[in-house]
C-alpha positions in Angstrom: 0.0 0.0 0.0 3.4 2.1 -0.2 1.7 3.8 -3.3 -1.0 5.4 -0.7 0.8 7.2 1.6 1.8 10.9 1.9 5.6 11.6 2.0 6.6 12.2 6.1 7.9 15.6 4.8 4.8 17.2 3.7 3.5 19.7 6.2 0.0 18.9 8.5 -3.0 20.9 7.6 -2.7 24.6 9.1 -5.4 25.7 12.0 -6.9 28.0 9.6 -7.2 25.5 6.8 -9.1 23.0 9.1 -11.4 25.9 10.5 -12.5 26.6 7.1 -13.7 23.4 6.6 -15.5 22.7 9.5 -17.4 25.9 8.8 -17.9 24.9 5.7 -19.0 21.2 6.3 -21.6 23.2 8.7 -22.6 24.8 5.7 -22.7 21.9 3.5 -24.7 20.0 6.3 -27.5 22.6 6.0 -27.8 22.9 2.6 -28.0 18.9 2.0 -30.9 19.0 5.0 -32.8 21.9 2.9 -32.7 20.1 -0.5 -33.7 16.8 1.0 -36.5 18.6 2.9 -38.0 19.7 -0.6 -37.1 17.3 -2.3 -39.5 16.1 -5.2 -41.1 13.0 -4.8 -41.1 10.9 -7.8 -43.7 8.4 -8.4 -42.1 4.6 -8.4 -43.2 3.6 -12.0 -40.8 5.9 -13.0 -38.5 5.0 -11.2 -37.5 1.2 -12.1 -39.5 -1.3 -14.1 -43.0 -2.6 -12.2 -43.3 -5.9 -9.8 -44.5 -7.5 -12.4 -41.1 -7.4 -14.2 -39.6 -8.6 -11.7 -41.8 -11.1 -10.9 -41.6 -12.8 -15.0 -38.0 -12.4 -14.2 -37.5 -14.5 -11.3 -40.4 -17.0 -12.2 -38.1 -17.7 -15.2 -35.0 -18.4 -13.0 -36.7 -20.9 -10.8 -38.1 -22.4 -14.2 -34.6 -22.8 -15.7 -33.4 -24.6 -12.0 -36.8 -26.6 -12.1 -36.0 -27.6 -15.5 -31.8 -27.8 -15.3 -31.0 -28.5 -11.9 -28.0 -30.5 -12.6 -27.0 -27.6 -15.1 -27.6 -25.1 -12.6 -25.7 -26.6 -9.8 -22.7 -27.3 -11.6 -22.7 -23.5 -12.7 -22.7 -22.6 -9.1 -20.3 -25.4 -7.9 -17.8 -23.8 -10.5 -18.6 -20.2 -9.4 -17.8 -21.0 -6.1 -14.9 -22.8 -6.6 -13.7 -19.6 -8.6 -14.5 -17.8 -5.6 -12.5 -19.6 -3.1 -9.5 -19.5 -5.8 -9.9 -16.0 -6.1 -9.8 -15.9 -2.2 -6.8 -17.9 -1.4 -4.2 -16.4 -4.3 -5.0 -12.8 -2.4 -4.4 -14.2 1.1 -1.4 -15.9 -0.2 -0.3 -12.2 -1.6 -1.1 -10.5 1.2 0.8 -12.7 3.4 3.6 -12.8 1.4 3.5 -8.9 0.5 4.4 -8.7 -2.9 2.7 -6.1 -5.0 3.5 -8.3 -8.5 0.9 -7.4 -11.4 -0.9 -10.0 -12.7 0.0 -12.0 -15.6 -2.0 -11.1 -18.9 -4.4 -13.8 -17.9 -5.7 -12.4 -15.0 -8.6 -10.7 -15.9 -10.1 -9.2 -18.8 -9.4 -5.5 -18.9 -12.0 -2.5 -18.3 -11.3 1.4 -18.1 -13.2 1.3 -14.9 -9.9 -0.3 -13.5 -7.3 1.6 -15.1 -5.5 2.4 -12.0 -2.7 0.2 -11.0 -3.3 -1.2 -7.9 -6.3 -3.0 -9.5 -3.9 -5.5 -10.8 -0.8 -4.9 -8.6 -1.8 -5.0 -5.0 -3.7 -8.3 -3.7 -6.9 -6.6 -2.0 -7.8 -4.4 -5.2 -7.3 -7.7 -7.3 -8.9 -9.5 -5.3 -11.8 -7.0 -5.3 -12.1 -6.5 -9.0 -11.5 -10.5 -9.8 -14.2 -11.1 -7.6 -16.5 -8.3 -9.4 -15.6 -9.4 -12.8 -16.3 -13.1 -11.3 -19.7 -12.7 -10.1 -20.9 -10.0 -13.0 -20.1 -12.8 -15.5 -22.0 -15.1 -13.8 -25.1 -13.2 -13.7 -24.5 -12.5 -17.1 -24.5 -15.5 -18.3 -27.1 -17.0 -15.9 -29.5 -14.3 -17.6 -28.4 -15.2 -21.8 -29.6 -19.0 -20.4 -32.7 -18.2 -19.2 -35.4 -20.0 -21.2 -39.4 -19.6 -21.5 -39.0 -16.0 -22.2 -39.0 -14.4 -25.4 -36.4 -12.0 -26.8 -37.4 -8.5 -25.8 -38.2 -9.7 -22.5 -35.0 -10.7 -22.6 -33.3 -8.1 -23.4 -35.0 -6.2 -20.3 -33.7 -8.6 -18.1 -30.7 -8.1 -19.3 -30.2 -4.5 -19.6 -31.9 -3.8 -15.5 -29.6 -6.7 -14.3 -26.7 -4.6 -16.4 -27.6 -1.6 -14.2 -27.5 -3.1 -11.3 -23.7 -5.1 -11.4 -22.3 -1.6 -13.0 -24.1 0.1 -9.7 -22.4 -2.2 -7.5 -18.9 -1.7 -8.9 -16.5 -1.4 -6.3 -15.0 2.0 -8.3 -18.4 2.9 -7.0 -17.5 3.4 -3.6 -15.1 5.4 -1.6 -13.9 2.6 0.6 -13.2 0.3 -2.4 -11.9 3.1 -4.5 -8.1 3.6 -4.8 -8.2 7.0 -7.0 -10.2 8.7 -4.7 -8.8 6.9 -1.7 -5.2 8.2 -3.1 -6.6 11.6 -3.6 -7.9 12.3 -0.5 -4.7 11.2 1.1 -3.0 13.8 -1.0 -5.6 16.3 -0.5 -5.6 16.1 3.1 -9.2 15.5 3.0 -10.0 18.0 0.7 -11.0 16.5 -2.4 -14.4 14.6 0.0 -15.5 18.5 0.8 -15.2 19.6 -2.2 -17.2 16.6 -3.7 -19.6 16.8 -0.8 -20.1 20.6 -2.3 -20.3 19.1 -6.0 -23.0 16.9 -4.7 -25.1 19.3 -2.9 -24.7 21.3 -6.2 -26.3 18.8 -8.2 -29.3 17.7 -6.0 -30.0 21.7 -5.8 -30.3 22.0 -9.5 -32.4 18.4 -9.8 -35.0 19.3 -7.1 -33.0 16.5 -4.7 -32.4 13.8 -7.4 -28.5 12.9 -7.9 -27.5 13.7 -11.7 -24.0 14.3 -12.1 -23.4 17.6 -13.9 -21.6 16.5 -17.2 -19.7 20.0 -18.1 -19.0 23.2 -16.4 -22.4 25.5 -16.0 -19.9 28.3 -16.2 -18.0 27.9 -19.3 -20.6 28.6 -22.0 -23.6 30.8 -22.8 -25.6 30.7 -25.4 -25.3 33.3 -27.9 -22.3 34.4 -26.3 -19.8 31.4 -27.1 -22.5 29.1 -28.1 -25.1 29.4 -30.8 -23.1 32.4 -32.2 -23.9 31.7 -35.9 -25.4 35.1 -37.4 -28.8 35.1 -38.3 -32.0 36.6 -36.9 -35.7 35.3 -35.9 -38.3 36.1 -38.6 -41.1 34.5 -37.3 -42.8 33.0 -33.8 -45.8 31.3 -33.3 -47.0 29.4 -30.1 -44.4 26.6 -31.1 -41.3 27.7 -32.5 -39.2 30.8 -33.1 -37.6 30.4 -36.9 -34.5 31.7 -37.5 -32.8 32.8 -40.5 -29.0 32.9 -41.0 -27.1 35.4 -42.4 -25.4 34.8 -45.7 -21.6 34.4 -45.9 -21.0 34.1 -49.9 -22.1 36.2 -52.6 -24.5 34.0 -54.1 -26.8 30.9 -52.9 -28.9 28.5 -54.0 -32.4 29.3 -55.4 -34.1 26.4 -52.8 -34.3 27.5 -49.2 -33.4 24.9 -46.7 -35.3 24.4 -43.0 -33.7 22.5 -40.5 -35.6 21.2 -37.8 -34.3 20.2 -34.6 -35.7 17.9 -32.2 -38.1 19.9 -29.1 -36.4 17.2 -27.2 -32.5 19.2 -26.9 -32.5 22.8 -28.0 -31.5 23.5 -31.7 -27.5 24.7 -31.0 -26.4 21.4 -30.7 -26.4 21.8 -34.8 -24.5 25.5 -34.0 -22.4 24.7 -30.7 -18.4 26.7 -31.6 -18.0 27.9 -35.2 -15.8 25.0 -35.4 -17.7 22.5 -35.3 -21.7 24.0 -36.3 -23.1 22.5 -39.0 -25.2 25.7 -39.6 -22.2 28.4 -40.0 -21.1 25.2 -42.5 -24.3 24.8 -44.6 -23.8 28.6 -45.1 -20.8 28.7 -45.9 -21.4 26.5 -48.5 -23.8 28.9 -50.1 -27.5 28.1 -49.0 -30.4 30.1 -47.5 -30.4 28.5 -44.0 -33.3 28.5 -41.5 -33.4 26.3 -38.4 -36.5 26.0 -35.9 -36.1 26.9 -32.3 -38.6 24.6 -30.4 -40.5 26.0 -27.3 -39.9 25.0 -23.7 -43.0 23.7 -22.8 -44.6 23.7 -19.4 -48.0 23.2 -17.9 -50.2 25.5 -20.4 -49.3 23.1 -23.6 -50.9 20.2 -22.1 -53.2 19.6 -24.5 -50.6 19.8 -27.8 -50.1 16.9 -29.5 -48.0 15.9 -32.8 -51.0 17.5 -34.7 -49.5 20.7 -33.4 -46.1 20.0 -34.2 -47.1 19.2 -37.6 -49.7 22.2 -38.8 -48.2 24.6 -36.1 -44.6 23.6 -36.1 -43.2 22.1 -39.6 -45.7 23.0 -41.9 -46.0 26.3 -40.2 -42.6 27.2 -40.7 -42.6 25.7 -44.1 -45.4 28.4 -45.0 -43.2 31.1 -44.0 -40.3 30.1 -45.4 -41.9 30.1 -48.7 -43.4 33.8 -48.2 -39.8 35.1 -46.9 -37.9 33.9 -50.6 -40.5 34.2 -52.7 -40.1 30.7 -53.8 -42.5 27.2 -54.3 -40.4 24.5 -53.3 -38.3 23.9 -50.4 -35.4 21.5 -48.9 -36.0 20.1 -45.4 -34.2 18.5 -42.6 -35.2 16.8 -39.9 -33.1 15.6 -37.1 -34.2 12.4 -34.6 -37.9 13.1 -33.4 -37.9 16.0 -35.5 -37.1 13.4 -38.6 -40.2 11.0 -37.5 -42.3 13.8 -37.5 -40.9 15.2 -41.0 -41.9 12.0 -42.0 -45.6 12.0 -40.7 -45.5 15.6 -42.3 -44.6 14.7 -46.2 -47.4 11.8 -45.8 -50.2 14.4 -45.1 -48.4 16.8 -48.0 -48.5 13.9 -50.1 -52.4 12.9 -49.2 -53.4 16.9 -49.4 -51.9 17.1 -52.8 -48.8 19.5 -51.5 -45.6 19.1 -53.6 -43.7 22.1 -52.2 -40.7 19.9 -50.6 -38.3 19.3 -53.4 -36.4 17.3 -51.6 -36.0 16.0 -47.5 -32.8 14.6 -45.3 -33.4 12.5 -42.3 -30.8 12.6 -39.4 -30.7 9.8 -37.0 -34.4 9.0 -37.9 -36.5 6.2 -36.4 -39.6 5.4 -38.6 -40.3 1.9 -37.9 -40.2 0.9 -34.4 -40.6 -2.6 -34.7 -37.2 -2.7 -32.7 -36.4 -0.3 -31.1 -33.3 -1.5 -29.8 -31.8 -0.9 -26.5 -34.2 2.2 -25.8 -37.1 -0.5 -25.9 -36.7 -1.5 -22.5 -38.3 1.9 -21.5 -41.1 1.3 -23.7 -43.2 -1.1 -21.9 -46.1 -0.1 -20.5 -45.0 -0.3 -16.6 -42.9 2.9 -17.8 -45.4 4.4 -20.1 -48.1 3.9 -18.3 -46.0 6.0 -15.8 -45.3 8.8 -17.9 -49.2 9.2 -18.8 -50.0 9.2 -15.2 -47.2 12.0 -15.0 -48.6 13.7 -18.0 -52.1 14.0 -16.3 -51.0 15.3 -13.1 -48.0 18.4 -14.8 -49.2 18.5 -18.3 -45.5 17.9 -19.5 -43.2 14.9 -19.5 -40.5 16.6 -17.9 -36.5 17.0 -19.1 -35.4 15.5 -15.7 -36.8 11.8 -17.3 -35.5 12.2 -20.5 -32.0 13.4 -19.1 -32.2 10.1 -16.5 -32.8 7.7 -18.9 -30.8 8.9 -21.7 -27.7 8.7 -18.9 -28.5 5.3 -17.5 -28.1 4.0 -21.7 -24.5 4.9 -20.9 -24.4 4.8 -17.4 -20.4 3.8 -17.1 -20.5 6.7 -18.9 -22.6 9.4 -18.3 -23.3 8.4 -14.5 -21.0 6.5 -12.8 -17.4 8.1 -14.3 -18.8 11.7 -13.5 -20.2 11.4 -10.3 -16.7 9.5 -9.4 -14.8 12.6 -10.7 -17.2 15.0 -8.9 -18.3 13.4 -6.0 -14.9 11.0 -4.7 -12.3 13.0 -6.1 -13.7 16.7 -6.2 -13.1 17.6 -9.2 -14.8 20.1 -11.1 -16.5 19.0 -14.3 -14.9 19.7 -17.9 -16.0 22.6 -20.2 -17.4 20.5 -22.9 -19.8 22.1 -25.3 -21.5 19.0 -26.2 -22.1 18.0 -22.8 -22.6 21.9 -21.7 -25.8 21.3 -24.3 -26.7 17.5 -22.9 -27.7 19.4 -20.3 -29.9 21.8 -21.3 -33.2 19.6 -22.0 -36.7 20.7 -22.1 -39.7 19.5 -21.1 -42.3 17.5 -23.8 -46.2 18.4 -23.9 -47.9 15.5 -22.0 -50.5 14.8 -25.0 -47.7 15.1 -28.0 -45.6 12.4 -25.8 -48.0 9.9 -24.9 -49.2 10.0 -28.6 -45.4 9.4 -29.4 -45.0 6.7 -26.8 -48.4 4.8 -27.3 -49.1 5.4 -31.8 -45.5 4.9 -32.8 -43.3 3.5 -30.4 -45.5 1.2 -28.9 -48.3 0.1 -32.0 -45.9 1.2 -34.7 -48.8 2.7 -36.5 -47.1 4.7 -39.1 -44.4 1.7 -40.6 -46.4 -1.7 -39.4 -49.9 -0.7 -39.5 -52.6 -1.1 -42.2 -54.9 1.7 -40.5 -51.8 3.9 -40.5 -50.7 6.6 -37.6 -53.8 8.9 -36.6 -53.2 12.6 -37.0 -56.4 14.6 -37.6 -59.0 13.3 -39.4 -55.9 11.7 -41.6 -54.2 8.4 -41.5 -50.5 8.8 -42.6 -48.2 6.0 -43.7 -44.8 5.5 -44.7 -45.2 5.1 -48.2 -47.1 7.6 -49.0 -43.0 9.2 -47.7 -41.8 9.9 -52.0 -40.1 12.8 -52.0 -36.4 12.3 -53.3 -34.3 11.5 -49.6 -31.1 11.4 -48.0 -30.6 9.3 -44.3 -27.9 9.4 -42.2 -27.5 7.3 -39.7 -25.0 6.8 -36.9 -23.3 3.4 -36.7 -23.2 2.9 -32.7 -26.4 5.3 -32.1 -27.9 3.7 -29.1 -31.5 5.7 -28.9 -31.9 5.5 -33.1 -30.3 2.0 -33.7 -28.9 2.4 -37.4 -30.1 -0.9 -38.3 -33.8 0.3 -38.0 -33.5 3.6 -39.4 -32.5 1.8 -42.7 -35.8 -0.3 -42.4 -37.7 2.4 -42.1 -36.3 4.6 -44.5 -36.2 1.4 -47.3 -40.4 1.1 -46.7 -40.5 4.9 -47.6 -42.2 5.2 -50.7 -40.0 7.2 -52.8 -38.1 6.1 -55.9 -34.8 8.6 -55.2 -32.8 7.5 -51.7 -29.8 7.4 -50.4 -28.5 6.0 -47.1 -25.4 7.2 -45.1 -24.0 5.1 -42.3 -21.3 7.7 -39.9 -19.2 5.9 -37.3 -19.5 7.0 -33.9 -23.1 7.8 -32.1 -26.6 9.8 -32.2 -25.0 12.7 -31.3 -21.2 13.0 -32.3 -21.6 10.8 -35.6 -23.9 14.1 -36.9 -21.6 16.7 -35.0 -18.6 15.7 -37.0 -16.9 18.6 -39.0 -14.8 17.7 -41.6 -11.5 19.4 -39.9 -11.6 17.2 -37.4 -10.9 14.5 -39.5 -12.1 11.7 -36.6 -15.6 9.8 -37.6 -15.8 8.4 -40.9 -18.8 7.1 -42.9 -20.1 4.2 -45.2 -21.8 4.2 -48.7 -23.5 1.8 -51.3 -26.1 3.5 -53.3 -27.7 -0.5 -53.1 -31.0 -0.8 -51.0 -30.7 -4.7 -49.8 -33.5 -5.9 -48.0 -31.0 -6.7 -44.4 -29.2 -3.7 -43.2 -26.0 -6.1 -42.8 -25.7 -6.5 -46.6 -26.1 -3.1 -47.1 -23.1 -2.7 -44.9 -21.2 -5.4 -46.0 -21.6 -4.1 -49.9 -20.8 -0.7 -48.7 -17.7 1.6 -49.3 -15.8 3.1 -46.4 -14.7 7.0 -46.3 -12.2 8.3 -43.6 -13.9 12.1 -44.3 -17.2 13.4 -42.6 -20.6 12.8 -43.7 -20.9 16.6 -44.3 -19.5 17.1 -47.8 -21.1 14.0 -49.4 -24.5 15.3 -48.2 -24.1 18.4 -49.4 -23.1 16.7 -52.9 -26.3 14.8 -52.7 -28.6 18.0 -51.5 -26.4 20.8 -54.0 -28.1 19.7 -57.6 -31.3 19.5 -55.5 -31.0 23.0 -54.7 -31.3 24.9 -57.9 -29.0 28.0 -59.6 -27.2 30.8 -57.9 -29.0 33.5 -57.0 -28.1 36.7 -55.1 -27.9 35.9 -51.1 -30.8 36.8 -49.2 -30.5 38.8 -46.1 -32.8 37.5 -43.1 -36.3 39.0 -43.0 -38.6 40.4 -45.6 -40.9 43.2 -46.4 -43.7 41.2 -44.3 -41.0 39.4 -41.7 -39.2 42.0 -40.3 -36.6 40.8 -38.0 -37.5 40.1 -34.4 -34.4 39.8 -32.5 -30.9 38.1 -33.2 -30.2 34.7 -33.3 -30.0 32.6 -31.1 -33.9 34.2 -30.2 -35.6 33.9 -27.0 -37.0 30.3 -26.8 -33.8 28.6 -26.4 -33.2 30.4 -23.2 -36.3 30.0 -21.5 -36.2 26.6 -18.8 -39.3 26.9 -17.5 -40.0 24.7 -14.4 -42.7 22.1 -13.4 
């Protein structure tokens, strides 16, 4: 444990020193009390899955030890006898005192344990061997279960998942040598400090413990976020639209609307010039608008997609048209915003509207038929939660989108944070990315149980012959034939890429391409061509399994960016003079970023 201690040199804590921080753990003491006294009770069905998940799960164990006792038994006899290995090599270490690192054999390896003394000294060894031991067990105890059928499986898999990366023993201070090291060397310090980061974070969560993921301090928007010129030219009820400034002489004849998903705020598409795809889609010569969603709160209750379709997209649409003067139009549509795109150019395309020359779909899920990993929220023990929530606040609010976003990637975007914040006080990185992770909004109760129940759930629009309700209209995919361009992300875990290339083959148009970008939902699409790190795939081919399209497909080191913009540029029409923002009838409002996008109303 020589790697532990302090040098005998360094000099105590001063009197003044250690008087500041008992005032200041008086402090701390108070504040934790207050936030606890109010904090917000959160119903239990949205919390964890129901009793009766847990009830299928366990009645499926016994069944498998009914069924395979022999098979069973011998599992355990061998975990134990692992165990008791595992338990005699580190007394033998201990006793002997050596501090040898383990042969390549001895365990496979894991960030989580990156430190040293998780493979040199005999009690951290121990520990993690014992972890990995007992996590692989469950594991595979679970992928043997029988009498369940695959997406029940799948839940079983991904809630026991939670629970062995909660119990990790990085988890804990007393089983953590990082933050037992750093308080040594801190004289305490660093466990005030992350006592004060704690407090911090159940303050701005209304008592529940979300680690904050970048530095509240480092960025504001408009100021060194969102900085892209431009100006609003319109607001409604629903959105502010925004219109950039031009950067070149000349642009293309066809406008082109970009609309975000009203689940984030629109910037992360216009975060530091470097890397915003806006101040890039102008540069390369186009009329730009982009929506700015509202925050919701309790007065949108009763909006539902219908409003995000006739008040939101084709709303803006309207306008658009008015401010240039011209008939057709290029859209965008980016995650929700992209389902809803597509629920949009089926009611154009039963109302006779041809005014969208052409559409792009980012990270787009249209058939839901598997919705991957995000599935396991989409059960009715959750849903049914989130309607009862809907009820009672009118909105489905940012806190449960944030949570279970997170607990996708808990290792991640849970665990490693609150570890760096709360163990080893350290304050968090100034990431814009993460700055904007952040900053959620809420969702109108109606519009998200419509969402939840019509096309998560039912799959109305891509697996239904009745079609997804909206009005007095029933849309479907493939009445979707507009010429098209998809990107998808290759390790997107809330828009699995596999899917979005179903969905996007059942559209009903005769022009499509399909763009596969390493990396996930979020940096696969933030991925400037400077930076030179995520590549993508190609193969104008439209096999019927998304694994031959991607076994047929040609890799490309560069960014997705340039061979969109190939695709969308002979969409777009001639050169034309470049447009400043506003009109005769749209005077401009206020600069961009606008006024939505700062509003965080609370619940």
């Amino acid at each position: 444990m020589s790697d532990m201690t302090t040098k005998d040199s360094k000099a105590p804590i001063s009197p003044e020193r250690l008087q500041q921080n008992l005032a200041r753990i008086e402090s701390l003491t108070a504040r934790l009390a207050e936030v606890l006294a109010h904090k917000k009770m959160i119903r239990p069905s949205l919390q964890g899955p129901g009793p009766e998940f847990f009830g299928r799960a366990l009645g499926a164990f016994w069944a498998e030890v009914a069924k395979n006792p022999t098979k069973v038994w011998e599992e355990q006899v061998e975990y134990w006898g692992k165990t008791l290995q595992n338990a005699i090599e580190a007394q033998k270490a201990l006793l002997a005192g050596t501090d040898e690192e383990e042969s390549a054999e001895g365990g496979k390896r894991d960030r989580r344990f990156s430190n040293p003394l998780w493979h040199k000294h005999p009690w951290f060894r121990y520990l993690r061997q014992q972890y990995q031991l007992t996590a692989d067990m469950i594991e595979r105890s679970v992928d043997e279960l029988e009498d369940v059928d695959e997406a029940e499986r799948r839940r079983i898999r991904f809630f026991t998942r939670q629970i062995i990366d909660m119990m990790a023993p990085t988890n804990f201070l007393a089983t953590n040598p990082d933050a037992l090291q750093r308080a040594i060397e801190t004289e305490g310090q660093s466990l005030i400090d992350g006592l004060e980061n704690m407090i911090r974070d159940l303050e701005r969560n209304d008592g529940e413990l979300l680690p904050t993921l970048s530095d509240p301090e480092a960025f504001k928007v408009g100021v060194n976020l969102a900085t892209t010129e431009g100006a609003v030219v319109y607001r409604n009820r629903m959105f502010e639209l925004i219109q950039y400034a031009p950067r070149t002489e000349t642009v293309h004849k066809t406008p082109l609307i970009i609309f975000p998903p009203w689940i984030n705020k629109f910037y992360i598409l216009d975060l530091r010039p470097e890397n915003s795809l806006v101040r890039w889609i102008v540069d390369q010569g186009y009329t730009l608008f982009v929506v700015s969603w509202v925050n919701p709160d309790h007065t949108y209750a009763d909006v539902g997609m219908v409003d995000y379709v006739e008040d939101g997209l084709l709303a803006a649409m309207r306008e658009v048209k008015a401010i240039t003067g011209e008939e057709k139009i290029n859209v965008v549509g980016y995650c929700i915003a992209g389902t809803t795109l597509a629920l949009t150019l089926s009611l154009m395309h039963q109302r006779g509207d041809r005014s969208v020359n052409a559409a792009s779909f980012l990270t787009t899920l249209t058939d839901f038929s598997d919705p991957g990993e995000v599935g396991v929220f989409l059960e009715d023990d959750f849903v049914d939660g989130i309607e009862a929530e809907a009820k009672e606040t009118g909105v489905m609010g940012s806190l449960y989108m944030k949570r279970t976003f997170s607990f996708l990637r808990a290792n991640d975007l849970v665990y490693k944070p609150a570890i760096e914040a709360y163990m080893l006080g350290k304050a968090p990185p100034a990431f814009d990315l993460l700055y904007w992770n952040g900053d959620g909004t809420n969702l109108p109760g109606k519009m998200a149980v419509e969402y939840l129940r019509g096309l998560c759930q039912r799959d109305e629009f891509a697996h239904s012959e009745q079609g997804f309700a909206l009005g007095e209209h029933r849309l479907r995919i493939s009445d979707v034939d507009v010429p098209l361009c998809a990107v998808a992300c290759e390790s997107d875990h809330i828009a699995p890429w596999r899917l979005s290339y179903r969905g996007i083959r059942l559209m009903g148009s005769k022009d499509k391409t399909f763009l596969l970008s390493e990396s996930g939902h979020v940096a696969g699409i933030v991925n400037p061509p400077t930076r030179k790190k995520y590549g993508h795939y190609t193969n104008p081919d439209w096999p019927a399994e998304p694994e031959d399209w991607k076994a047929g497909a040609t890799f490309h080191k560069s960014s997705w960016w340039p061979q969109w913009e190939k695709w969308l540029a002979p969409r777009s029409g001639e050169m034309v003079p470049a447009r400043e923002p506003g009109g005769k009838d749209h005077p401009p409002l206020c600069p961009a970023p606008g006024t939505y996008v700062l509003a965080s109303p609370k619940i």
